[in-house]
C-alpha positions in Angstrom: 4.4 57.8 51.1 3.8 55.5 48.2 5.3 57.8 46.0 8.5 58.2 48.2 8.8 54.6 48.5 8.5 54.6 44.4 10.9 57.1 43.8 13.5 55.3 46.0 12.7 51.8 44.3 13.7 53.6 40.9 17.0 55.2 42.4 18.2 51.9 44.1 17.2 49.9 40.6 19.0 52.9 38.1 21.9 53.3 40.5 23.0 49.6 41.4 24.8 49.1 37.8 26.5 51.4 38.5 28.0 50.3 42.2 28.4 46.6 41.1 31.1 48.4 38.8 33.3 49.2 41.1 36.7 47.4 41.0 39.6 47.1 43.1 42.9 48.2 42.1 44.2 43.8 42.0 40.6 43.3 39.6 42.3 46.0 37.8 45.6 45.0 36.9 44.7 41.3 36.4 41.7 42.6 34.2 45.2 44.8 32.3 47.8 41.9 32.1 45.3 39.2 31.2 44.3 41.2 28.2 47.1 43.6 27.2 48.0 42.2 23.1 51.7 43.0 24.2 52.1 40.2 26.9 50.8 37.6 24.3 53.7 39.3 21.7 56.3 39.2 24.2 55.5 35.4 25.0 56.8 35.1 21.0 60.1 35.9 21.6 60.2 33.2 24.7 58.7 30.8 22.3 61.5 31.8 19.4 64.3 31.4 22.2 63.1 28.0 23.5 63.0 26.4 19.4 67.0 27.9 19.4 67.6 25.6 21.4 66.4 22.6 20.0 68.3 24.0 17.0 71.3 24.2 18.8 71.2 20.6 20.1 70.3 20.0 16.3 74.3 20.6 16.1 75.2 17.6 17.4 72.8 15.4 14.6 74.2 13.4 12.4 74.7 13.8 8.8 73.9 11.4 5.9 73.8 11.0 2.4 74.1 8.5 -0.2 74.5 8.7 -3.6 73.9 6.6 -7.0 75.6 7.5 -10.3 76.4 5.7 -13.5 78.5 7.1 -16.9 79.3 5.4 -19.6 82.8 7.1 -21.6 84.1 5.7 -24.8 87.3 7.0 -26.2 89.1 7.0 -28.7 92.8 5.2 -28.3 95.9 4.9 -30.1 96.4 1.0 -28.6 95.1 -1.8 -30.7 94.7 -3.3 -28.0 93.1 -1.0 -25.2 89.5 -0.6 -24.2 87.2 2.3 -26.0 84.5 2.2 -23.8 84.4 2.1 -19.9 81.1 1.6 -18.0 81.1 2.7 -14.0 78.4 2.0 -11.9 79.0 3.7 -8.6 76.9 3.2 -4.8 78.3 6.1 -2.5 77.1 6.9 1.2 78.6 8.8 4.2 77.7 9.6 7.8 79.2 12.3 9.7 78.2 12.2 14.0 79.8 15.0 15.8 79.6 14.7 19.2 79.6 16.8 22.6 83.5 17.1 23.3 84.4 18.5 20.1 85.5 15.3 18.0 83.6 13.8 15.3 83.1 10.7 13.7 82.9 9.8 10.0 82.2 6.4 7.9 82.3 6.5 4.1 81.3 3.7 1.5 82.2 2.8 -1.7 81.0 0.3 -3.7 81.8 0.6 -7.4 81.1 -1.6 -10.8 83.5 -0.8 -13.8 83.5 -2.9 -17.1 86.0 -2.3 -20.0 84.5 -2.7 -23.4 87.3 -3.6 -26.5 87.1 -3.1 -30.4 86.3 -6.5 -31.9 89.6 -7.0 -33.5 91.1 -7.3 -29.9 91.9 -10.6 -29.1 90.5 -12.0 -26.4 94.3 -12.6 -24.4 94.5 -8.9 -24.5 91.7 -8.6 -22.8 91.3 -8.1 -18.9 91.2 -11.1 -17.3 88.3 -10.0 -14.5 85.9 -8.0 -16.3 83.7 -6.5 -15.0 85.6 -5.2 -11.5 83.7 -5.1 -8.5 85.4 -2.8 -5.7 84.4 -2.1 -2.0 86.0 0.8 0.0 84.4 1.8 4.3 86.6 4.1 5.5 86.4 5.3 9.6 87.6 8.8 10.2 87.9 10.2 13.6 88.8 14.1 14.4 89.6 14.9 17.4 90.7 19.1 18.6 93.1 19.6 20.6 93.3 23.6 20.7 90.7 24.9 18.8 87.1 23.5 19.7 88.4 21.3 22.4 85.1 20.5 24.1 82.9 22.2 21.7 82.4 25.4 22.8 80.0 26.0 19.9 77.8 24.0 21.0 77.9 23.7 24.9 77.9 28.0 24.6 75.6 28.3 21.7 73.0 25.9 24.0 74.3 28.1 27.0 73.3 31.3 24.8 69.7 29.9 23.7 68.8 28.8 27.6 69.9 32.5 29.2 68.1 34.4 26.3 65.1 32.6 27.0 65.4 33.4 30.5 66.0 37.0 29.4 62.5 36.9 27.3 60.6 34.7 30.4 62.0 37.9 32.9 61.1 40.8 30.1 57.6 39.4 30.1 57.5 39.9 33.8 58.9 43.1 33.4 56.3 44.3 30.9 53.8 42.8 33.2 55.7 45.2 35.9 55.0 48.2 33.7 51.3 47.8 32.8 50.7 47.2 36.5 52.2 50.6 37.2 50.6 52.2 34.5 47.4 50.5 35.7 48.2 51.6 39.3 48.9 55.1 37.9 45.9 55.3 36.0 43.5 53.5 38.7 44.9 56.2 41.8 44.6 59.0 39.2 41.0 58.4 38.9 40.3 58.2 42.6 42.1 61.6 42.7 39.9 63.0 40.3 36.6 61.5 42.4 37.8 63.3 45.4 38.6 66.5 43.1 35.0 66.5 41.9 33.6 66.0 45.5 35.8 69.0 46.3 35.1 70.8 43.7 30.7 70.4 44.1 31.5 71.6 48.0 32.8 74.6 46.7 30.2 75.1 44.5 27.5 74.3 47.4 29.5 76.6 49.2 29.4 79.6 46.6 25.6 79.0 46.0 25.2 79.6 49.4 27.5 82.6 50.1 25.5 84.2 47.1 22.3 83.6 49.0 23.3 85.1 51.5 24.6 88.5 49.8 21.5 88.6 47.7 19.9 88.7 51.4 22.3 91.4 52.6 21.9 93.5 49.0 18.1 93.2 49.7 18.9 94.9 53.1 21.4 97.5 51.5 24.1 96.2 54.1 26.2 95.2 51.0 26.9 97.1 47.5 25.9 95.5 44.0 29.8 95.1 43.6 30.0 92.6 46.7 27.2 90.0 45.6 28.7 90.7 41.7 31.8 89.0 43.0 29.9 86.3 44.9 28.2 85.5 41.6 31.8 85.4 40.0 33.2 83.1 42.3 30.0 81.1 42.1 31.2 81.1 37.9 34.4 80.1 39.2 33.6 77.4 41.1 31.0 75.7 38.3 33.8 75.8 35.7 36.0 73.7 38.4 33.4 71.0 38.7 33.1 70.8 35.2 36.9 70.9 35.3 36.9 67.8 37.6 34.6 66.2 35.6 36.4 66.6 32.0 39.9 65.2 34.0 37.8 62.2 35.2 36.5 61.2 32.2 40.0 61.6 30.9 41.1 59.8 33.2 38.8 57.2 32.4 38.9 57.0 29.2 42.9 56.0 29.4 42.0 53.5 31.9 39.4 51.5 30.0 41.6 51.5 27.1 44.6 50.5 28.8 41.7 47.6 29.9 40.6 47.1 26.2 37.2 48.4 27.0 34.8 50.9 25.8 36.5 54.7 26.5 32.8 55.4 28.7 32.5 51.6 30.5 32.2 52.9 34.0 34.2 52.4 36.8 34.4 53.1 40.9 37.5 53.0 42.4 37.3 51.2 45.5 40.8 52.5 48.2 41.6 50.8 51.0 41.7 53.5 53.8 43.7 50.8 56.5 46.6 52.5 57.5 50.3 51.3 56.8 53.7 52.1 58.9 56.5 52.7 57.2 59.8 53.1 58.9 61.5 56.5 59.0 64.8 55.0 58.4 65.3 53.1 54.6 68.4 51.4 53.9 69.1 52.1 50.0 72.0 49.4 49.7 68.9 47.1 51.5 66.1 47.9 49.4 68.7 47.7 45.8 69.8 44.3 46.9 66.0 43.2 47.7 65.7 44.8 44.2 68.0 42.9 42.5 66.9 39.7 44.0 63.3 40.4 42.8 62.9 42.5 40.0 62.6 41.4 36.5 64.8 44.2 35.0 68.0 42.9 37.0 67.0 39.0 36.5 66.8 39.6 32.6 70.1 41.5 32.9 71.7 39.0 34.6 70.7 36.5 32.0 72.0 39.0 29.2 75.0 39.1 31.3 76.0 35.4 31.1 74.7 35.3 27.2 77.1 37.8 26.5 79.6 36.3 28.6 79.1 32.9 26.5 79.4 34.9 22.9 82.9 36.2 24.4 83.7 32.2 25.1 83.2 31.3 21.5 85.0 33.7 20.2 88.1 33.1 21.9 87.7 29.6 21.1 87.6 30.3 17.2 90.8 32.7 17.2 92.6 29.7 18.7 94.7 27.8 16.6 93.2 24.5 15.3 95.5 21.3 16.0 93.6 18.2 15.2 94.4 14.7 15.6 92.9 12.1 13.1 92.5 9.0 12.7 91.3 6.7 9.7 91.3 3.0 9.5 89.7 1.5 6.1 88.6 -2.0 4.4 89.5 -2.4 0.3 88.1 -4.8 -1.9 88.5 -5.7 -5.2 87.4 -9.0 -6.9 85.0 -10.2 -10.0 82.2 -11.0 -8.1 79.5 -8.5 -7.0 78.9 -10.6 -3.8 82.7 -11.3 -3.1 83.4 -7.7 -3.2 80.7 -6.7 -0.9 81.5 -9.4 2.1 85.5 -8.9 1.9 84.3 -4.9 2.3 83.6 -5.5 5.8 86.7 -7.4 6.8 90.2 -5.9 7.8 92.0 -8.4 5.0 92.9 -5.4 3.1 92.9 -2.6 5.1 93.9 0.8 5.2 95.6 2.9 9.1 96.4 6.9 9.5 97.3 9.0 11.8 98.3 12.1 11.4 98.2 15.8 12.9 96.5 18.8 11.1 97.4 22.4 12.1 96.1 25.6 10.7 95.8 29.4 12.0 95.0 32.9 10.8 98.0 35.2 10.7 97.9 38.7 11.9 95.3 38.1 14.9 93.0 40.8 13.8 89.8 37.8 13.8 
C-alpha cells in the first residue's frame, strides 16, 4: 500500500508541470501579439506618420534671417574731383509668415552706412556735403492667391495626407495583430487536432495489440492459418507507425507554435477547447456580414484612410496646375540722413514712404503638368 501511495505521489509531482502548462487559445494570442517583433516595427511607421505632421504644420513657420556685410572698393576715376574709395557698411534682415489661407506676409530691413573717401587734392567744396550717409529702408509685402493656392491646399491637404496615413498605419497595426491571431488560432486548433489524432491513433494500436492476441490464441488452436495472425501483426506495424505519425505532426505542430510565441521549439503546451456548444443560424446574409465587415475590420478602415489620402494628393495637384493670379501689396518707410540715429527713428515713420499694388499672373503652357 505504501508503495502505491509512493508511486502516485511521484506521478502527481512529475506530471503537474506539465498540466499547469496548459493555455487557452485568448493566453495564446495575447502571449503572440504582446511579443511578435513585427507589432513593435509596425508601430514605426505610425510613429513616422504622426512627426509628418508636425512637419507639415512646420509649413506655416516663419522664416528669418539677418545679415551683416561690409566692403571697402576704391577705384580708380577720370574726375579730379570724384571719390576713389567707397566704404558700405550694410545691416539686412527679413521675415517671411505664411499663413493658413494661402497669403503670406513679408517685412524687410535695411539699414545701410556708406562713406565716400576723395584724393587729397580735392577740395573740400567738391566734397559731399553729408558724408558719411546713413539710410533706412522696412518694406511690408503682402501676397495674397487668388487661383492658384487659394486657401493653401498644400498645407490644409498635406496635414490632411499626414493625419489619414497615420490612421492607415494605426489600422495596419490592428490588421497585423488580425493576422497573428489567426495564425495563432490556426496553429493553437492544429495542435488540439493533432492531440486527438494521437489519442486515435494509440486506440488503434490498443486495438491491434489486442486483435493480435487474440489470433495468436486462435493460431495456437489451429482455427486460423499463420497468414491470418501475419496480417494482424502487420496492421499492428501499421498502426505503431501512425502513432509515431501523430506524434512527429504534433511536435511539428508545436514547434511552429512556440516559435510563433518566441519560445523554446519543445516548451510544452496543452491545449485547453471549450466543448459549450454554439448556434449558428442556417441562413447568413453576405451583403450583412460584408457591411459588419467593413465597419469593423482593419483591412477596410486602413483602406478607407488610403482612400481619402489619395483623394487629398488628387486635391493638390489640381490646385498646382491652376494658374497663379496673385494680388500684392507693399507699403515701405525710406530714410536717408547724416546721422546714424536720425536715420534709424525716421525708418519707422511713413514721412517717406513707399505704396504698390499690383497683380502677378503666371501659367504653364501646354497642360501636360
Amino acid at each position: 500500500m505504501q508503495r502505491v501511495s509512493a508511486l502516485w505521489f511521484f506521478l502527481t509531482v512529475s506530471l503537474m508541470p506539465y498540466y499547469a502548462l496548459a493555455q487557452s487559445l485568448d493566453e495564446v494570442i495575447h502571449t503572440v501579439i504582446s511579443q511578435h517583433p513585427d507589432i513593435a516595427l509596425s508601430q514605426i511607421n505610425t510613429a513616422l506618420a504622426h512627426n509628418e505632421q508636425t512637419r507639415v504644420q512646420g509649413l506655416l513657420d516663419p522664416t528669418v534671417s539677418l545679415g551683416v556685410s561690409t566692403s571697402d572698393e576704391t577705384t580708380p576715376t577720370t574726375s579730379p574731383f570724384a571719390a576713389n574709395q567707397t566704404q558700405i557698411s550694410q545691416l539686412h534682415g527679413s521675415i517671411i509668415k505664411p499663413w493658413q489661407d494661402g497669403s503670406s506676409l513679408s517685412a524687410n530691413l535695411n539699414y545701410n552706412r556708406t562713406k565716400l573717401n576723395y584724393p587729397s587734392s580735392v577740395p573740400a567744396t567738391f566734397r559731399t556735403s553729408i558724408n558719411p550717409v546713413y539710410s533706412h529702408q522696412i518694406d511690408l509685402t503682402y501676397r495674397y492667391p487668388l487661383l492658384r493656392g487659394h486657401n493653401n491646399p498644400a498645407y490644409h491637404e498635406q496635414l490632411q495626407i499626414a493625419s489619414d496615413n497615420e490612421q492607415a498605419a494605426q489600422w495596419r497595426v490592428k490588421q497585423l495583430k488580425e493576422q497573428l491571431a489567426e495564425q495563432a488560432t490556426a496553429l493553437y486548433f492544429q495542435l488540439a487536432a493533432d492531440d486527438i489524432s494521437i489519442s486515435l491513433a494509440k486506440s488503434a494500436v490498443n486495438r491491434a495489440k489486442r486483435l493480435l492476441a487474440y489470433q495468436k490464441k486462435r493460431e495456437q488452436f489451429g482455427l486460423i492459418e499463420k497468414a491470418d495472425r501475419l496480417q494482424a501483426e502487420a496492421l499492428l506495424a501499421s498502426r505503431n507507425m501512425a502513432y509515431a505519425n501523430a506524434i512527429a505532426t504534433r511536435k511539428k505542430s508545436l514547434t511552429a507554435l512556440n516559435r510563433l510565441m518566441l519560445k523554446e521549439s519543445s516548451y510544452p503546451i496543452t491545449t485547453h477547447i471549450s466543448t459549450t456548444k454554439t448556434q449558428y443560424d442556417v441562413l447568413i446574409d453576405i451583403n450583412a456580414l460584408l457591411q459588419k465587415a467593413k465597419a469593423q475590420r482593419a483591412i477596410f478602415k486602413a483602406l478607407d484612410a488610403d482612400e481619402a489620402a489619395n483623394q487629398a494628393n488628387s486635391h493638390i495637384a489640381l490646385d498646382q496646375s491652376d494658374t497663379q493670379l496673385d494680388v500684392i501689396a507693399q507699403v515701405g518707410s525710406r530714410a536717408v540722413s547724416g546721422s546714424a540715429g536720425n536715420t534709424l527713428g525716421q525708418g519707422f515713420t511713413l514721412n517717406d514712404r513707399f505704396l504698390s499694388i499690383g497683380l502677378e499672373v503666371s501659367d504653364r503652357l501646354g497642360g501636360h503638368s
